[in-house]
C-alpha positions, -999 to +999 in steps of 0.1 A: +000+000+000+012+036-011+015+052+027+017+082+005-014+081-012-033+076+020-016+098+042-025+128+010-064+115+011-061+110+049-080+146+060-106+137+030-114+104+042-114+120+079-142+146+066-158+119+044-166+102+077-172+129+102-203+141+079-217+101+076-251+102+092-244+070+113-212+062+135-221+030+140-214+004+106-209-031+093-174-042+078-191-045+046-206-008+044-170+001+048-157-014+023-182+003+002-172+031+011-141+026-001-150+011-034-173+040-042-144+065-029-113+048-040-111+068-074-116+102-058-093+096-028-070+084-055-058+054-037-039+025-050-057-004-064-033-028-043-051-003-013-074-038-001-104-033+022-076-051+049-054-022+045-078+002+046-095-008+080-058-013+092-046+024+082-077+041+099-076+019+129-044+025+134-045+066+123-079+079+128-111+077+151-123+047+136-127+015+163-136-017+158-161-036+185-156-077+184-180-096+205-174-128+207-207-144+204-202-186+210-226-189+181-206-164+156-186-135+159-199-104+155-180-071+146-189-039+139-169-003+136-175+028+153-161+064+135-153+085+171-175+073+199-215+057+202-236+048+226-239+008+235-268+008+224-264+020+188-232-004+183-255-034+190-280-026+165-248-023+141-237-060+149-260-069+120-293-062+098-328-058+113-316-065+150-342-056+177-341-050+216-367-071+232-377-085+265-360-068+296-344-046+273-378-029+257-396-035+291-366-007+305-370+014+277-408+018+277-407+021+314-421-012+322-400-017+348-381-001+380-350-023+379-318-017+357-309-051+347-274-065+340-286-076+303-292-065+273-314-084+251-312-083+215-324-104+189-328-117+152-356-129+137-348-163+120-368-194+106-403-203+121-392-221+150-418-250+160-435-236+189-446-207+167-466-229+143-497-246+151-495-274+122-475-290+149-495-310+174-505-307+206-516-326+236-520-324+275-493-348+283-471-330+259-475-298+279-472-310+311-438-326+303-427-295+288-431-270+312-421-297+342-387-288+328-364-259+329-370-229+305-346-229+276-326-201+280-294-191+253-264-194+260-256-172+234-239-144+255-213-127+263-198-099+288-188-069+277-180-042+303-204-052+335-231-063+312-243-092+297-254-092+262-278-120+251-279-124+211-310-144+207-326-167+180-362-155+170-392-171+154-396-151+115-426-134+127-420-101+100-410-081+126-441-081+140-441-055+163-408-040+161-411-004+158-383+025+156-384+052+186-355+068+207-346+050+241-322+064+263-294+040+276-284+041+314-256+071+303-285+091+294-276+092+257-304+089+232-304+062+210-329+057+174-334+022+184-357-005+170-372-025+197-408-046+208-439-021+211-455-028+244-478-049+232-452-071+215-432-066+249-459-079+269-462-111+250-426-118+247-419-114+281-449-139+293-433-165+267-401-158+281-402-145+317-369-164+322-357-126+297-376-103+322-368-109+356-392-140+366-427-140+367-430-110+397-410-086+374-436-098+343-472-091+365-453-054+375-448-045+340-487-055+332-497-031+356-473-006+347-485-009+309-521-005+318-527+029+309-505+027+276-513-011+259-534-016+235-555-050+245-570-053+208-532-049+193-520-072+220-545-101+208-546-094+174-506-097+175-512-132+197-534-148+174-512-139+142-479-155+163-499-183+163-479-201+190-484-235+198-489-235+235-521-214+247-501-181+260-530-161+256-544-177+291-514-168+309-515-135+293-554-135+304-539-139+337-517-110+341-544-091+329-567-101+354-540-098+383-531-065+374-568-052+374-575-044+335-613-036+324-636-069+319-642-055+283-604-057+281-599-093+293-630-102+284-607-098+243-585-124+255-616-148+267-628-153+235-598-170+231-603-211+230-591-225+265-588-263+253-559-271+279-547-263+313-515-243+306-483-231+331-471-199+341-441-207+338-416-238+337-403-256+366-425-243+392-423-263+426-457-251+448-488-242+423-520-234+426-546-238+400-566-209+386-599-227+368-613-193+347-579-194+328-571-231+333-537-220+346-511-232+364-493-204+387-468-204+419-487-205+448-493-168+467-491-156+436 
């Protein structure tokens, strides 16, 4: 590589950067960049992608952020500084915050957890689609286990960052808005709406604190959710275990109108259902044929 060239181009390149409306981006929207700009930076054709990444690396404010996912790496670069936030929705395409992360950001909870939750949307997994079949039996064995939880994380600073396999829903209920990370710096995130949020989090309340945590951010959702989005979202997710009666539930418990829960009744209720896995002492709630810890 001609040190030359690139040292000449260096305060171009520098002010080519400083005016890109993100700071956050993907190895291979850098080496874009320097495809479309190699001809006016004048830079030598043996000037690889490599080299380019090494030189500004090494002689401008452009970092590079490696987490080492056990599923795959995943990198990303960041021109100056960004919020944490920002450089995990850079790690790849169409990345969303979910579960304890969206519950924080919409203010469905008082806690500041340890962990960020992202994830990415990938093939239907089974338990989103009802052509597979269901019985009593089959329930009751599942949710005498442990939830699956991923171990697809890792530490970075005093957090832990979950990366986590979804169901292709079509992003059903992701939106765009600005959350603010625990800094205070705004962030144009995409995350779960509430009423995504709310479902994800009764699915998953292994991702939101346990159970407790889930019934708070019910209540603290109440004068903000949507009940006819939230079922309307539940019967196109078309899961394969009956969360709509532990969804019910919460309702219920957190004191929402009867015409509100009454949306989620209509619902069939063809088998008793769980709360969650694993519980030890239960009691049995016949209106939503539920399982649920005892006290609770």
């Amino acid at each position: 590589m001609s040190r030359a060239r690139i040292q000449i181009a260096k305060p171009d390149i520098v002010r080519y950067f400083d005016e890109l409306p993100s700071r956050v981006l993907k190895p291979r929207e850098v080496y874009a960049i320097l495809s479309e700009q190699r001809g006016f930076w004048r830079l030598a054709q043996n000037t690889t992608a490599e080299r380019f990444v090494e030189f500004l690396l090494k002689h401008s404010k452009l970092k590079q952020y490696v987490f080492r996912f056990p599923q795959r790496e995943e990198k990303c670069y960041v021109w100056d500084h960004a919020p944490l936030l920002a450089i995990l929705l850079g790690l790849k395409k169409d990345l969303h915050f979910s579960h304890y992360t969206a519950m924080r950001a919409h203010g469905l909870t008082e806690q500041s957890p340890k962990s960020i939750y992202l994830t990415d949307e990938r093939t239907t997994q089974v338990e989103s689609s009802r052509e597979t079949e269901i019985s009593q039996a089959a329930i009751d064995t599942a949710f005498q286990k442990p939830a699956r939880s991923s171990n697809n994380w890792v530490e970075h600073e005093d957090k832990k960052i979950f990366l986590l396999n979804g169901a292709d829903t079509g992003h059903l209920g992701v939106i765009a808005e600005m959350m603010t990370d625990e800094s205070g710096a705004e962030v144009k995130g995409r995350l779960t709406s509430i009423e995504r949020t709310l479902i994800d989090i009764t699915v998953r309340p292994v991702y939101a604190g346990g159970v407790y945590e889930v019934a708070k951010a019910y209540r603290m959702a109440k004068d903000r959710v949507s009940i006819n989005k939230l079922v309307a979202m539940l019967q196109k997710l078309r899961f394969l275990y009956p969360y709509h009666q532990a969804v019910g539930y919460y309702l219920q418990r957190a004191d929402y109108k009867s015409s509100q829960i009454d949306l989620v009744r209509r619902l069939s209720m063809e088998y008793d259902f769980y709360l969650a896995h694993e519980m030890k002492d239960t009691r049995y709630d016949q209106s939503w044929r539920l399982h649920v810890p005892s006290g609770f």
